[in-house]
Structure formats: structure tokens, C-alpha cells
C-alpha positions as CSV (number, residue, x, y, z in Angstrom):
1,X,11.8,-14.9,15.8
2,X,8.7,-15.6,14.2
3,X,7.6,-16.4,10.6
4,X,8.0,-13.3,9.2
5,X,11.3,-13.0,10.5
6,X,12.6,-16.4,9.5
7,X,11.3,-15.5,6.3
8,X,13.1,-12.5,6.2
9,X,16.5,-14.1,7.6
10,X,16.5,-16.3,4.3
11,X,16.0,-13.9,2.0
12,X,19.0,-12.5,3.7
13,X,21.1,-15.6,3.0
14,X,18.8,-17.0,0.0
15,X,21.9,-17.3,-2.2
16,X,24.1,-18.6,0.4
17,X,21.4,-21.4,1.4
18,X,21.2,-22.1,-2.5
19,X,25.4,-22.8,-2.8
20,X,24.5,-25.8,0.1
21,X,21.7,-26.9,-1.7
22,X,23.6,-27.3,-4.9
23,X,26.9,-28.6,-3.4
24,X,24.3,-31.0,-1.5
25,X,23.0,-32.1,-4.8
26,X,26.5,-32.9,-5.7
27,X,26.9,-35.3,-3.0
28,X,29.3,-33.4,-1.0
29,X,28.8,-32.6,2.8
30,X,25.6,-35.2,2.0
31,X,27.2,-37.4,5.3
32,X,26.2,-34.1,7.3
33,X,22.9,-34.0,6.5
34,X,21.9,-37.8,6.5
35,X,20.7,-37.7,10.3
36,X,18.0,-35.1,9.3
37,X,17.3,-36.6,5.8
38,X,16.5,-39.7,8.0
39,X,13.8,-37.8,10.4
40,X,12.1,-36.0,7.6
41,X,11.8,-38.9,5.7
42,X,9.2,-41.1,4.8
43,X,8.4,-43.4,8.2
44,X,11.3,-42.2,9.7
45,X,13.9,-43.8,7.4
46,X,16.8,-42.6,5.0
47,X,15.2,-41.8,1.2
48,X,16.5,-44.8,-1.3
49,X,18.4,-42.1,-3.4
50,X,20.4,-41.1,-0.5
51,X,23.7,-43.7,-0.5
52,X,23.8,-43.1,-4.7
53,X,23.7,-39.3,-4.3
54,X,26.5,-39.7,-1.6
55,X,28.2,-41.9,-4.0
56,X,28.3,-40.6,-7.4
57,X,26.8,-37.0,-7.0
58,X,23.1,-38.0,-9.1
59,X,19.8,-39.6,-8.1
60,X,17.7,-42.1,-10.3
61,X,15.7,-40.6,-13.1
62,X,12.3,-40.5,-12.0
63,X,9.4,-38.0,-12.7
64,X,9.3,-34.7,-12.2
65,X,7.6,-34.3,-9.6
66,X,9.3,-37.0,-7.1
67,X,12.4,-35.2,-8.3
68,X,10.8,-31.8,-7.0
69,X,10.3,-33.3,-3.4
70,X,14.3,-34.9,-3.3
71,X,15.0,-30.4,-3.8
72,X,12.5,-30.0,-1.0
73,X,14.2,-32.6,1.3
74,X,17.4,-31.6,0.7
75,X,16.8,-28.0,0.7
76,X,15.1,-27.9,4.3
77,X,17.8,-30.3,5.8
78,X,20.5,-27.5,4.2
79,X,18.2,-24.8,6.1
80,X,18.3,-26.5,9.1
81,X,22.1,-27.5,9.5
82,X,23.9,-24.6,7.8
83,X,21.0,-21.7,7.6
84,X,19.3,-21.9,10.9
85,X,21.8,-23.7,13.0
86,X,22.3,-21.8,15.4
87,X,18.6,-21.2,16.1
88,X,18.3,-25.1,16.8
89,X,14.8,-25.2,14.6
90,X,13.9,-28.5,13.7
91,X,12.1,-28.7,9.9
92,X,10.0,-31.0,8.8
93,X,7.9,-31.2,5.1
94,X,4.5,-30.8,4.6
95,X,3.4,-30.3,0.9
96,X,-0.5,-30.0,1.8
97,X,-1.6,-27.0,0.2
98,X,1.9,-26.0,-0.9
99,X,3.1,-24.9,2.2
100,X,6.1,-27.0,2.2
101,X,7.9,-25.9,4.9
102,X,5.2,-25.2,7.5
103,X,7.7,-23.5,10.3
104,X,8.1,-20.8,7.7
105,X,5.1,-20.6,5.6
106,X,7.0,-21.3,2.4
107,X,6.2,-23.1,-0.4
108,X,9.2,-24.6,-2.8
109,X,8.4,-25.0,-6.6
110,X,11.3,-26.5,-8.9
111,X,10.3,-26.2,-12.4
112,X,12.8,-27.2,-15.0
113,X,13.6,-25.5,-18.2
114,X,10.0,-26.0,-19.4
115,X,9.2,-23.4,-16.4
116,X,6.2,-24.8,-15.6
117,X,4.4,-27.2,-12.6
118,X,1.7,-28.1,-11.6
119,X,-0.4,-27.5,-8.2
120,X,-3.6,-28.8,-6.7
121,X,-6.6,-26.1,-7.6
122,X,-8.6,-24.8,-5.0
123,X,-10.2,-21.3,-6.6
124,X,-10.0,-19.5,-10.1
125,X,-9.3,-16.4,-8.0
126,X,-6.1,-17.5,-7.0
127,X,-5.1,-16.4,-10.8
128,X,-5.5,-12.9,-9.5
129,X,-5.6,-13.2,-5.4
130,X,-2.3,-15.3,-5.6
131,X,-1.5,-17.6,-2.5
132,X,-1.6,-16.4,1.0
133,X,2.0,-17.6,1.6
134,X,5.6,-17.2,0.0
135,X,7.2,-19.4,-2.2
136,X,10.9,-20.2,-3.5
137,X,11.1,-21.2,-6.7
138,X,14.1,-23.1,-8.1
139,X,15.3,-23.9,-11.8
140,X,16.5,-27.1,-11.9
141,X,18.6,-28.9,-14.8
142,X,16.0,-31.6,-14.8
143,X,15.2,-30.8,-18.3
144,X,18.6,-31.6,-19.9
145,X,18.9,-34.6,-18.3
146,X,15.6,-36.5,-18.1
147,X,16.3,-38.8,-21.1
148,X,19.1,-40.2,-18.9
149,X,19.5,-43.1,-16.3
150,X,21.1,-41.0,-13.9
151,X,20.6,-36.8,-13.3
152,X,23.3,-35.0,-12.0
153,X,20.8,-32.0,-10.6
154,X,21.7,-28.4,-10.0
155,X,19.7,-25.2,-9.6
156,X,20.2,-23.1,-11.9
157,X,18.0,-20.0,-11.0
158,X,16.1,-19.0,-8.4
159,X,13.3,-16.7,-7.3
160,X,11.6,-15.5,-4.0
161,X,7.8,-14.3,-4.9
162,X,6.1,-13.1,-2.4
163,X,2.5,-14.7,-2.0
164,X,0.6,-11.9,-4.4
165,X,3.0,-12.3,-7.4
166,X,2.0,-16.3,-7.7
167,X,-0.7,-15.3,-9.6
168,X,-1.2,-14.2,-13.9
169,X,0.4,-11.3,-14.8
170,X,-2.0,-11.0,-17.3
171,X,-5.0,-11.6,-15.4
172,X,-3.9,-9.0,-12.7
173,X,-3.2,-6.2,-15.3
174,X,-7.1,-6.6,-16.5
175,X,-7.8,-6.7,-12.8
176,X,-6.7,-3.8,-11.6
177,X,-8.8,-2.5,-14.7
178,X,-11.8,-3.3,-13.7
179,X,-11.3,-2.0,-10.0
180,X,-10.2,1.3,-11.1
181,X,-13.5,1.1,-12.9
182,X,-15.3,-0.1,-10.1
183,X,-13.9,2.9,-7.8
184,X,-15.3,5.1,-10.3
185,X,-18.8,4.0,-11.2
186,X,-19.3,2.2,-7.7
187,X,-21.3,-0.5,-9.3
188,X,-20.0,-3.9,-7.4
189,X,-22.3,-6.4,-9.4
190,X,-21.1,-5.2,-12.6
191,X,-17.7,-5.8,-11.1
192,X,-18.1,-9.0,-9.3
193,X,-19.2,-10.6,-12.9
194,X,-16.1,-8.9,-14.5
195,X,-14.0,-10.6,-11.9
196,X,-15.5,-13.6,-12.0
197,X,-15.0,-13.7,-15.8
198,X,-11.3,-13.2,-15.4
199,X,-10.6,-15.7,-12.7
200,X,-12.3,-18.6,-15.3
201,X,-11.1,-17.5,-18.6
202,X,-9.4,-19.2,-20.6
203,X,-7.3,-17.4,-23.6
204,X,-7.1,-20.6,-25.4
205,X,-10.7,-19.9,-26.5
206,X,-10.7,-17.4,-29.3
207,X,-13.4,-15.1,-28.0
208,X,-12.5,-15.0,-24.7
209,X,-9.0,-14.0,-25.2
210,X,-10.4,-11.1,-27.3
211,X,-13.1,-10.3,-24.6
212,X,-10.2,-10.1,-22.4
213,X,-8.6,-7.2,-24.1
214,X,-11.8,-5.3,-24.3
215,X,-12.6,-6.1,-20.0
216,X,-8.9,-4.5,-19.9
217,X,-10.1,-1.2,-21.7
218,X,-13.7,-1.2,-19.4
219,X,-12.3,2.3,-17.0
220,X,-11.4,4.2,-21.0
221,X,-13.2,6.1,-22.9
222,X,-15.9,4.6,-25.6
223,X,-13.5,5.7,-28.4
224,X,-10.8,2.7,-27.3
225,X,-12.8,0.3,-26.4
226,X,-14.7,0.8,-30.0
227,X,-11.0,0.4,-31.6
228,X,-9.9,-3.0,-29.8
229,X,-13.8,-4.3,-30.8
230,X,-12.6,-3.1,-34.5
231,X,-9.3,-4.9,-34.2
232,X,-10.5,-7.8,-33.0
233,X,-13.5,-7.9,-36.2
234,X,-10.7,-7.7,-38.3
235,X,-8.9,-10.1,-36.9
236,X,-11.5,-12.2,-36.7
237,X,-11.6,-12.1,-40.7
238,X,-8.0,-12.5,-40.7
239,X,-8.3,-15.6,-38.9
240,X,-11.3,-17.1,-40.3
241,X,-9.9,-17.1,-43.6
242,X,-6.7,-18.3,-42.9
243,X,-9.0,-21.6,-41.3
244,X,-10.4,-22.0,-44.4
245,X,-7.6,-21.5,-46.8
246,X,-6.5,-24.7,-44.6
247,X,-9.4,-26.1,-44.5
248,X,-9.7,-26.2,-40.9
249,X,-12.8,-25.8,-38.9
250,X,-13.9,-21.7,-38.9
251,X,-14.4,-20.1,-35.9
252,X,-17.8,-19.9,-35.3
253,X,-19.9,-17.2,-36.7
254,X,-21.8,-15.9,-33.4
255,X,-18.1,-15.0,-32.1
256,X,-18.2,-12.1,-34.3
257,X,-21.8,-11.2,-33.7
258,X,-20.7,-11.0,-30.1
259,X,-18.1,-8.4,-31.0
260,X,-20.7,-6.7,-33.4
261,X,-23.5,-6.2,-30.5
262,X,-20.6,-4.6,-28.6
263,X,-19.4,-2.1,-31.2
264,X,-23.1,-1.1,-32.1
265,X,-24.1,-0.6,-28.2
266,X,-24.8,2.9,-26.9
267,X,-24.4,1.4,-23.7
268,X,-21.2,-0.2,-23.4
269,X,-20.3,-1.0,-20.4
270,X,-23.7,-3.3,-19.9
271,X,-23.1,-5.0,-23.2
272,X,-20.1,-5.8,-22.4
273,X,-21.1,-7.0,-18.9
274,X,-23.9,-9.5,-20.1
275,X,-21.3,-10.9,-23.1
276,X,-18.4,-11.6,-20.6
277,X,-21.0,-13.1,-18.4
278,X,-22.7,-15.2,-20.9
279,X,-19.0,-16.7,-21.9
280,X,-18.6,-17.8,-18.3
281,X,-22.2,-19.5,-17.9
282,X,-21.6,-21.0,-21.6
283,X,-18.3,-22.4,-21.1
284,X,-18.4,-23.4,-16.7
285,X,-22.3,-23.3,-16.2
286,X,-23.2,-23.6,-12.7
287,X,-19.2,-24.5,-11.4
288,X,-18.4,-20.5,-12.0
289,X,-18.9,-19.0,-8.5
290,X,-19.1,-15.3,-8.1
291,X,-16.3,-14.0,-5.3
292,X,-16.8,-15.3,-2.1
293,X,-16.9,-12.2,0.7
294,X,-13.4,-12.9,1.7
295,X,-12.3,-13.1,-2.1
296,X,-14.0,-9.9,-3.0
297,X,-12.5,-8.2,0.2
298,X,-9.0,-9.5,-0.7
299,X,-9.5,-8.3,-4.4
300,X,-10.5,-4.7,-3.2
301,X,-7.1,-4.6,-1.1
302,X,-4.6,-6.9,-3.1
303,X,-1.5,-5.7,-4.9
304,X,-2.9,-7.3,-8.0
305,X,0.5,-8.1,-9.1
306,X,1.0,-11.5,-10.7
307,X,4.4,-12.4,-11.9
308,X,3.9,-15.6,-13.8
309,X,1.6,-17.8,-16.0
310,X,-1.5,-19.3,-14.7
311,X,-3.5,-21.6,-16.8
312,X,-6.3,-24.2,-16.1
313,X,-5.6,-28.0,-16.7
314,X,-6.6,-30.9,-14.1
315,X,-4.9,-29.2,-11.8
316,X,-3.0,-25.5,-11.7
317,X,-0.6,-25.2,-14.3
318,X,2.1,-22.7,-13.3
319,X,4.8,-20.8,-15.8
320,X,7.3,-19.3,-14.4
321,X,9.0,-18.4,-18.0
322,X,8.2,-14.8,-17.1
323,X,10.7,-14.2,-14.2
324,X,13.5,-15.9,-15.2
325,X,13.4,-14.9,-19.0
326,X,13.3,-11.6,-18.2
């Protein structure tokens, strides 16, 4: 079989390999697994939480993201003796990148009930590209229980995303915008600086979370994109007075002439064009790259459709409230 169809055998049995995992995490039929837990551990040897898991059905409390690599180990050990058996695959883990299972070219994210975790970043585009592999994600418990000595872990939820949906819901709706637009006027530097605007914003910043709703409406007519300008003005008073009635710091004053240039344009779409642009240079200078060849090729061809939260921190910060609230 190749990885495809490995992949494809555990989707197949997904929920079956996630009744192991969690009767694993219990610390029963742990003695079963302790001869692969050894190999796949670190130099060869049996992790330290191994004999209290086996014991008393918890590990240690310790951070998040050690916590996430005990589900990794346990999970692909519970792959290869109950899943895969009979196939006589040996696993091994290899986080690099997030391909944590390498034989399959699967990641595994296990977010608690804050949904969120966070990943090395490697290119804004991923936000709308996603990854070029699969991943599993699993809900842990984590969260109730991180306040105590000991966590008795389980997974509560899980989801299989296919490599396109790990990337902003959001951000792939205004996407898909801007390359229906694109078909239609043909113009690929307009829409290589749209894109790139997207991949880098940031809808923490108050303008460019309202420039975002207006790249949305870029393939409509001038009549809607002239009403979400006129929403966002009168927002913009909304919110500036409310700042001062607390006597906060306003927002500043060239946000709305931004939105005013736009709404007096005749020629919309280039306004538009030059404002996004000129958020991207003001706020990432030089470190905003335009689409790479490949990037533009995969954009022109992607399913553009994001599942979850993607925001910029040190690193990725992915939420994965989206698929399992709904």
C-alpha cells in the first residue's frame, strides 16, 4: 500500500484507532505497547511517564506541548500494534515540519479545550495554501486538568483535515474572492498584491480587518463595495467615540481618510489595490514577499478551503474552535 492508501485505511478505522489510544491513555493494554514505546523513544529507551501511566492510568503534569508528543507516542505505537499489525509497518516519530508520522505523511495536533496550538511558521501563505500533508487532530482533556499534579488524559474529539482545510477559514473565503476577480479582469499584479495582503494581515489591527471586508467584495459591483466603505465610516465613529468616552487612545485619524479616498474613487479597484498594499509595506516593510511561482501556482489551483483559525504570533498559532464547535 502506499501513503495514500495507508491514509485511507485509517480513516477507515480512525475511530477504532482512537478507542486504543484512549484505553492506552488509561493505562490498560500499556504492557503491550512498552516494546515499541521503547524503540520510538528518545535514545532508544522507555519514556519516564511510562511505569506511572501503567500504574495509575495518568502521566506527570507538564506543559502542553510535551503532553502533545506523549498522544503522538502513544498514538503511533497503538497504530502499529492494533491498526496496522498485520501489515508489519514499523513507525517511528518525526515532528520536523509537522509531519509526525513520516510513513504516512500525517501530522497529529492535540489542542485542549482552549482549541488552539502552536506550529513553527514557514510562509503567510500557508493561511490560505494550507499544508501539503494531512493531519489528525485530537481534543484532549488537558485543559480541565492542568492545575493538577497528575492528568488523567483522554481524547475527547477528533478530526481528520485534509491538508487544504489547515488553513483560515476566513482568509480562504476573501481568497477565492479575489481569484474569481482575477479570472475576470486577468490582471495577476493586482492580484498577487491582494494575495499577498491577505496572507500578512492581521484582523487585530482595526483597518486591516475592515480592509479585509472590502478585498472580500473586490469581484461585486461598485454599489457594495461603496456600502461596506460606508459601514465601516460609521463604524469607525462608533468606535472612536466609544475610545474616548473611556478615555482610551482613538484610533488614528488617517484610518478613516483611508476609507474616505476609497469611497470617493472613480476607480475602485486601483484605490483599493494601492491602500491594501500600502497596509502591508507599513505594517511588514521589506519581510512581506509577494507569492513565490509555486505559491501563486498552488493558489490558482487550491480548494481554498480553510477550516480553522490562523493567526500570527512567534510562531503559527492554530484554532481549531471552528470544527469542533460546530
Amino acid at each position: 500500500m502506499n501513503k495514500l492508501e495507508l491514509r485511507g485505511y485509517l480513516q477507515d478505522n480512525l475511530e477504532l484507532s482512537i478507542n486504543y489510544l484512549n484505553r492506552a491513555l488509561a493505562g490498560e493494554g500499556l504492557e503491550d505497547l512498552r516494546e515499541i514505546l521503547t524503540r520510538i523513544g528518545r535514545g532508544g529507551n522507555l519514556p519516564h511517564w511510562f511505569e506511572t501511566l501503567l500504574k495509575n492510568g495518568t502521566i506527570p503534569n507538564l506543559d502542553g506541548k510535551t503532553v502533545g508528543s506523549i498522544v503522538e507516542m502513544v498514538y503511533v505505537a497503538v497504530l502499529e500494534k492494533y491498526i496496522f499489525h498485520d501489515r508489519q509497518i514499523c513507525f517511528y516519530v518525526n515532528p520536523a515540519r509537522g509531519i509526525d508520522i513520516p510513513l504516512l505523511d500525517l501530522g497529529i495536533k492535540s489542542p485542549s479545550e482552549n482549541f488552539c496550538t502552536s506550529e513553527p511558521f514557514f510562509s503567510a501563505y500557508e493561511r490560505i495554501l494550507g499544508n501539503e500533508y494531512d493531519a489528525l487532530i485530537l481534543l484532549t482533556n488537558y485543559q480541565d486538568h492542568k492545575k493538577q499534579t497528575s492528568v488523567r488524559l483522554q481524547i475527547k474529539d477528533f478530526k481528520y483535515l485534509p491538508g487544504s482545510e489547515i488553513a483560515d477559514e476566513y482568509i480562504c473565503e476573501v481568497a477565492r474572492a479575489i481569484r474569481e476577480s482575477f479570472e475576470k479582469h486577468q490582471n495577476v499584479s493586482d492580484a498577487k498584491r491582494l494575495i499577498r495582503f491577505i496572507a500578512y494581515s492581521n484582523q487585530s489591527d482595526w483597518l486591516c480587518k475592515e480592509l479585509l471586508k472590502i478585498a472580500k467584495l473586490i469581484n461585486q459591483d461598485e454599489l457594495q463595495i461603496n456600502n461596506q466603505v460606508n459601514a465601516a465610516l460609521i463604524k469607525y465613529d462608533k468606535d472612536s467615540q466609544k475610545k474616548i468616552s473611556k478615555d482610551e487612545e482613538p484610533i488614528p485619524l488617517d484610518y478613516r481618510e483611508v476609507l474616505q479616498l476609497i469611497q470617493i474613487s472613480n476607480l475602485k479597484i486601483d484605490i483599493i489595490v494601492n491602500k491594501l498594499d500600502a497596509w502591508v509595506i507599513d505594517n511588514w516593510g521589506d519581510s512581506a514577499k509577494l507569492p513565490s511561482q509555486n505559491e501563486w501556482n498552488r493558489y490558482l489551483t487550491s480548494n481554498l478551503n480553510g477550516k480553522i483559525g490562523m493567526s500570527f504570533a512567534l510562531q503559527w498559532r492554530y484554532n481549531f474552535g471552528k470544527i469542533f464547535k460546530k
